[in-house]
C-alpha positions as CSV (number, residue, x, y, z in Angstrom):
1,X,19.4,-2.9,15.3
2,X,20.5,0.7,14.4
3,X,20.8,1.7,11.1
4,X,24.7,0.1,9.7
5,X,25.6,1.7,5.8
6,X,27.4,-1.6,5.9
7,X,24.4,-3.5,5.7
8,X,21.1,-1.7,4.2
9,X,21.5,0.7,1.1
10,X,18.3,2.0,-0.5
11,X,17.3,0.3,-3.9
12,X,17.8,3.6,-5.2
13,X,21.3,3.6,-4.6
14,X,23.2,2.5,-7.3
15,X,26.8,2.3,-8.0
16,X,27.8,3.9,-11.7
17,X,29.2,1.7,-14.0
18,X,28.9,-1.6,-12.0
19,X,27.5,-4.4,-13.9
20,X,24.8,-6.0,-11.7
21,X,24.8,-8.9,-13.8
22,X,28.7,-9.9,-13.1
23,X,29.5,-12.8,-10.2
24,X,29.5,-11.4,-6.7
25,X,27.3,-11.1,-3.5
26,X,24.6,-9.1,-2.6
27,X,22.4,-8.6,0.4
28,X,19.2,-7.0,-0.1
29,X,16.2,-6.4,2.0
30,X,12.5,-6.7,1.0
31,X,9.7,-4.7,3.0
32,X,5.8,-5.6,2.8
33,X,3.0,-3.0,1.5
34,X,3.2,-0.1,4.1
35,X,5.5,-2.8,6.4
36,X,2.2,-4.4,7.5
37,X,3.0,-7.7,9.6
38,X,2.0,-10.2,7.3
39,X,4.4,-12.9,7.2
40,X,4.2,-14.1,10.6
41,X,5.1,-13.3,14.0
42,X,8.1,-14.1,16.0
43,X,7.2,-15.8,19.3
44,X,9.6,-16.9,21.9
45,X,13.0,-15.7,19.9
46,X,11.4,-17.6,16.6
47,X,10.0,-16.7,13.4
48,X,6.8,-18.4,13.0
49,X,5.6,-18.0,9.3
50,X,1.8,-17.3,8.4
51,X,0.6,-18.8,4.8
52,X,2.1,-16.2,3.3
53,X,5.2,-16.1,4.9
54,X,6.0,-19.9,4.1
55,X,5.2,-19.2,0.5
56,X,8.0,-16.0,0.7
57,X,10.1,-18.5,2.3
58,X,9.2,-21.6,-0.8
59,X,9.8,-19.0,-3.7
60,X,13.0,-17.4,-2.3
61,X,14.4,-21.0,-3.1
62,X,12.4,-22.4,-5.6
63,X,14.4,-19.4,-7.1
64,X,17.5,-21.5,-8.0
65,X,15.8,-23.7,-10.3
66,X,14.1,-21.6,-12.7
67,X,17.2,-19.0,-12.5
68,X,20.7,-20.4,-13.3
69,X,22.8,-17.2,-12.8
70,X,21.8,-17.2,-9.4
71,X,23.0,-19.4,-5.9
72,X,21.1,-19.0,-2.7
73,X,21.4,-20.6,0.7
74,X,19.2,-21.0,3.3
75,X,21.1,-20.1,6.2
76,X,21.5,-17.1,4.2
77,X,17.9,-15.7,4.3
78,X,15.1,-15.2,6.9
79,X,11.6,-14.0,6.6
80,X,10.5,-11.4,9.7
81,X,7.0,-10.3,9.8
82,X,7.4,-7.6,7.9
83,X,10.3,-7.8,6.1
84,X,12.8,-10.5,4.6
85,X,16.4,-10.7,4.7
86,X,18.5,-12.5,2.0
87,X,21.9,-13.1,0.3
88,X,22.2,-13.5,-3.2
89,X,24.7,-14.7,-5.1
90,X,25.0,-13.9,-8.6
91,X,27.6,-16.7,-10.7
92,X,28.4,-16.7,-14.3
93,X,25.3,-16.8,-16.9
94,X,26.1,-20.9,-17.1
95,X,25.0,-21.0,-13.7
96,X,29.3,-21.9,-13.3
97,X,31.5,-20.4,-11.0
98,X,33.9,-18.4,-12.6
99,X,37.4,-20.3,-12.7
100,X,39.3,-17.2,-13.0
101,X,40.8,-14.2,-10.0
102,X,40.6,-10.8,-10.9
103,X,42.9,-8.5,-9.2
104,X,39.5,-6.6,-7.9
105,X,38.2,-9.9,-6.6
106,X,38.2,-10.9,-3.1
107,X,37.4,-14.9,-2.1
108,X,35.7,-16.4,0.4
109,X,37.3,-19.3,2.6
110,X,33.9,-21.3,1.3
111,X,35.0,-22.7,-1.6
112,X,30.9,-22.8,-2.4
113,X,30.6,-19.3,-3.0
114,X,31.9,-17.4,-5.7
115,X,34.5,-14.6,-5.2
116,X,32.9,-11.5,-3.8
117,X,33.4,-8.2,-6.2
118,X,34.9,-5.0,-4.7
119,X,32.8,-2.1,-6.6
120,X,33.3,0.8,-8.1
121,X,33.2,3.7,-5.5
122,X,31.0,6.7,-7.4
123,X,27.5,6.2,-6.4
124,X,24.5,7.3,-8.3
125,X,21.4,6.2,-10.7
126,X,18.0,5.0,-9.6
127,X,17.0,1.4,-11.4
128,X,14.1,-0.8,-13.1
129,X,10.6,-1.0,-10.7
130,X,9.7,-4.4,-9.2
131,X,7.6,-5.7,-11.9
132,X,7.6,-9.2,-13.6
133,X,11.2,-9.3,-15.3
134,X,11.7,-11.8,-18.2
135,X,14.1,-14.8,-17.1
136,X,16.0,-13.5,-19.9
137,X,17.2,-10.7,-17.6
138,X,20.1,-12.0,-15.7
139,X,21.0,-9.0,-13.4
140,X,19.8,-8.7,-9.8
141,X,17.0,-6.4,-10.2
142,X,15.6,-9.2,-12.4
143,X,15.7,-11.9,-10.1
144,X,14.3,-9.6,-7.1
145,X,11.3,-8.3,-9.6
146,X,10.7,-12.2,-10.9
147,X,10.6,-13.2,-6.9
148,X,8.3,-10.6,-5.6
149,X,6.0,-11.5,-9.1
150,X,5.9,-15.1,-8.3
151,X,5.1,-14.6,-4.6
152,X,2.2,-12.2,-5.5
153,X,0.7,-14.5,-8.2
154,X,0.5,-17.4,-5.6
155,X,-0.9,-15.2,-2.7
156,X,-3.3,-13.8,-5.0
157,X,-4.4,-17.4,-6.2
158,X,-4.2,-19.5,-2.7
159,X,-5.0,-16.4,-0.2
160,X,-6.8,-14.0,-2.0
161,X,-3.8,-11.4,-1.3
162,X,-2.6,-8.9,-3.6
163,X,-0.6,-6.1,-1.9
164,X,2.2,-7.8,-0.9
165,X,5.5,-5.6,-1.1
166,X,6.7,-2.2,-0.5
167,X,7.8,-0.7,-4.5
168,X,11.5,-0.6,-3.4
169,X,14.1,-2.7,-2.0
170,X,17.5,-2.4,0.0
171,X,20.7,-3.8,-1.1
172,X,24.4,-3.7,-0.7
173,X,27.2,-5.1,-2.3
174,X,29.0,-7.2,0.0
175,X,32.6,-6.0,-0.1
176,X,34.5,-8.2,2.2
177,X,34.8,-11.7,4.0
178,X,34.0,-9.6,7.0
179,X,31.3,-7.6,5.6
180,X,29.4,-11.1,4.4
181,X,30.5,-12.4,8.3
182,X,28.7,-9.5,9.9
183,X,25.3,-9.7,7.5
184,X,25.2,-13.2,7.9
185,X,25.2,-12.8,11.7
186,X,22.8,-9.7,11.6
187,X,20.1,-12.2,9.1
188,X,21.3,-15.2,11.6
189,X,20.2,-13.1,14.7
190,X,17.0,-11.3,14.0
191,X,14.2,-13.1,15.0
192,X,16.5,-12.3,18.3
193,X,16.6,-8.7,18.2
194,X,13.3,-8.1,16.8
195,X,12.4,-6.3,19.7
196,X,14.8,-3.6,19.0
197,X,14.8,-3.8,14.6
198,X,14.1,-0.8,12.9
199,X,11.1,-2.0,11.4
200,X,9.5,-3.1,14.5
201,X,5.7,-1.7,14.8
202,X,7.3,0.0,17.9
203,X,10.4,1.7,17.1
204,X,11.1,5.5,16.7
205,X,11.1,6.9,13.0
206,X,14.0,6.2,11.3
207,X,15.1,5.8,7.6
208,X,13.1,2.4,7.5
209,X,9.7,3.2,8.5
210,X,9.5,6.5,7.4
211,X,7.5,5.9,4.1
């Protein structure tokens, strides 16, 4: 799939001002060490998970119970075998869905999700590395650092693995019902359109596979 500034936003690409801890939806994208194709391989249209892909695919939801300021779903996140593709949905500190509408607040027609945030428009600011963040640390950086920590400390104790991710991550703010529609779709689709993903071992340089 071609490159869609809808969907994939470098880590480093941060919007000014915008709380990262306050409810709303994001979409990120997580790359292995040099995008080596160790989680699996898709075979016949499906993903079928190595080791350490099924213990990506445990932690992402073993997530929810040590992090209350957090929701996940798991029709919202698939692991390719290089990359993985996930929706995260950050609630209210009480692990509570905020009861009330700001004007700058758009809501999904599932009454299970919290109310998607429209951001500020400046862009700018690079953020915190991917290291172990303390559970303390409610914002989204923390929960992506404290997933990519847990899966490392179990591929390094059950598989003898320890260079597991690429430093940075993607991620957008979803904006819109029809911005979280078309991500859910694109995460829904691509063990399907592997073939032609950016990060295949075969495709041209492009933004994703440059580094």
């Amino acid at each position: 799939m071609k490159y869609n500034p809808e969907i994939h936003h470098r880590r480093s690409i941060r919007l000014k001002g915008y709380d990262y801890t306050q409810p709303g939806a994001y979409f990120i994208t997580l790359v292995t060490h040099r995008r080596e194709m160790i989680f699996g391989d898709v075979v016949e249209a499906q993903m079928v998970l190595s080791a350490l892909g099924q213990i990506v695919q445990d932690e992402w939801m073993r997530s929810i119970q040590i992090r209350k300021e957090i929701r996940l779903y798991e029709d919202e996140f698939v692991v390719m075998p290089n990359h993985a593709h996930g929706i995260v949905w950050m609630v209210g500190a009480d692990g509570l869905r905020p009861d009330y509408r700001p004007p700058n607040k758009i809501v999904t027609a599932n009454p299970d999700r919290p109310g998607i945030i429209r951001p500020h428009d400046e862009i700018g600011a690079m953020e915190e590395d991917a290291r172990r963040a303390p559970l303390r640390g409610r914002s989204l950086g923390a929960f992506v650092a404290g997933f990519k920590s847990s899966v490392t400390s179990r591929a390094r104790r059950e598989l003898n693995m320890t260079e597991i991710w690429q430093r940075n991550y993607y991620e957008n703010i979803i904006r819109s019902e029809t911005s979280f529609n078309n991500i859910w779709n694109y995460i829904d689709n691509n063990p399907h359109k592997w073939a032609q993903d950016q990060m295949h071992p075969s495709a041209p340089p492009n933004q994703f596979n440059r580094e």
